[in-house]
Every structure is written in structure tokens, then in C-alpha cells.
N, C-alpha and C positions, 0 to 999 in steps of 0.2 A: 903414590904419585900425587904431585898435588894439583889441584884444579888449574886450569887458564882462567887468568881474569877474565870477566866481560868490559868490553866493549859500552861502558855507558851511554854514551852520548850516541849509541845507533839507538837505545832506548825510546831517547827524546826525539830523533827523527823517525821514527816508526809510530809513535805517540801522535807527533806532526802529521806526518801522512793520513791515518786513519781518521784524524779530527778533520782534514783538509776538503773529508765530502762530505761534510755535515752542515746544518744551517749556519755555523757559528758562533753560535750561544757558548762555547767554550773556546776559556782561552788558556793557555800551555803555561806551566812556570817551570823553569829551569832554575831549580833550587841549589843554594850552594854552592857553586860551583867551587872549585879549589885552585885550578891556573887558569892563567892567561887564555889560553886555547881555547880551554873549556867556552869561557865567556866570549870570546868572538867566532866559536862555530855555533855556539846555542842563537849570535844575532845573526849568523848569516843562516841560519835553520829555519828562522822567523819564530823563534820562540816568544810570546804573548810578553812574557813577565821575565826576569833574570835577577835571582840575589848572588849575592857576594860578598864575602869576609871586605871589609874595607881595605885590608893588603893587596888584594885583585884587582881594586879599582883605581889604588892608588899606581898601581905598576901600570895599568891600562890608560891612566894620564899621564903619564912619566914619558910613556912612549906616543902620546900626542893623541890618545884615543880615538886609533884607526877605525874606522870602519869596517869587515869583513867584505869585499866584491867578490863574483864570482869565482876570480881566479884562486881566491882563498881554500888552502888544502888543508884538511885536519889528520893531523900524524897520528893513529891510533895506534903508533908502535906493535908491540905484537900481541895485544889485547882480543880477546875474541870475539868474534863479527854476531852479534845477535839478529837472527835474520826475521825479516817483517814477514809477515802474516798477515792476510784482512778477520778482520774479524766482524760480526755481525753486532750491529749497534742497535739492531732493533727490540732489543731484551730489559727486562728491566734492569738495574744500573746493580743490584745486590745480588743477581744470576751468574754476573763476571769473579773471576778470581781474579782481585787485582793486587795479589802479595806480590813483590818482587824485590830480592835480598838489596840490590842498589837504593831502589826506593826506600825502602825500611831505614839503613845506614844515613843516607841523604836525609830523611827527615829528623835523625836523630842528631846530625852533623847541624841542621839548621838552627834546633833548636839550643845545643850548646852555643852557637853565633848569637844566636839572638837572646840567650839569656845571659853572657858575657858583656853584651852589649848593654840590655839594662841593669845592671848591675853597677 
């Protein structure tokens, strides 16, 4: 049987949340993104930073580069809901496991962007 995908983007609002009771010394990047949706729930999420393949952002002008308001819903099709957790922030930062197979792919995704990019 093969897995359910997750549910990326409950990642980056759970990321959100948790960072949201701290001084604020950290700010969030929403890396990568791959569609549309992606990049306007990561702004209505309050995500700090957001990259994107230049195809994303051109589609995102194209369509007059809406803003995300509340009424904004994100279709997570039938992807699987990664559910938030508090976790204690008062540890040292190397004490956490912070592998997560999204993250990994996402940073790998970035780095092909941006080494096509300079190239």
C-alpha cells in the first residue's frame, strides 16, 4: 500500500504557530513553492520570506497579484493533515530533530532553482 502524501503547507503553519510565541528573532521561509496556491497560502499564513521558481510569480502577475484576505481557502485535496504539536523551545537548538522528508526534497528543489538560475 502506498503512503498518503502529507500535507505540506500544515508544515509551514505549524512552523508559524510555534515561532508565533517567541520574541521574534525568527523569521519563517516558505521555500520553493511549486503553484500558485502554494504562494498565496504561505502570504496569507504570514510566512516572513517566500521563494519561487520565476513561472509562479509570473502566473501570480498574470492574474494581477492578488493578495490572499481571509476569505482565502487552501485546497489541500486529499493530502494528509499534519497535525501541530507544541513543542518546547526552551532546549538547546541541536537537542531537536529537525529531519522532515518535505524539508529535505524542498531544500533540494531550491537548490536546483537557484543553481539553474545561476547558470
Amino acid at each position: 500500500m502506498r503512503p498518503r502524501r502529507l500535507y505540506g503547507m500544515d508544515l509551514i503553519a505549524n512552523i508559524l504557530a510555534i515561532f508565533q510565541k517567541g520574541d521574534g528573532h525568527v523569521e519563517v521561509l516558505t521555500a520553493s513553492v511549486r503553484k500558485l496556491d502554494h504562494l498565496l497560502y504561505a502570504i496569507k499564513l504570514g510566512s516572513d520570506i517566500v521563494t519561487a521558481p520565476f513561472g509562479i510569480l509570473k502566473e501570480w502577475a498574470k492574474n494581477g497579484i492578488p493578495m490572499p484576505g481571509n476569505e482565502y481557502v487552501y485546497d489541500s485535496g486529499k493530502l494528509q493533515s499534519i497535525p501541530y504539536r507544541q513543542i518546547d523551545l526552551t532546549k538547546k537548538w541541536n537537542r531537536y530533530d529537525i529531519h522532515h522528508d518535505l524539508t529535505v526534497r524542498g531544500m533540494e528543489r531550491f537548490s536546483e532553482d537557484w543553481n539553474s538560475l545561476i547558470k
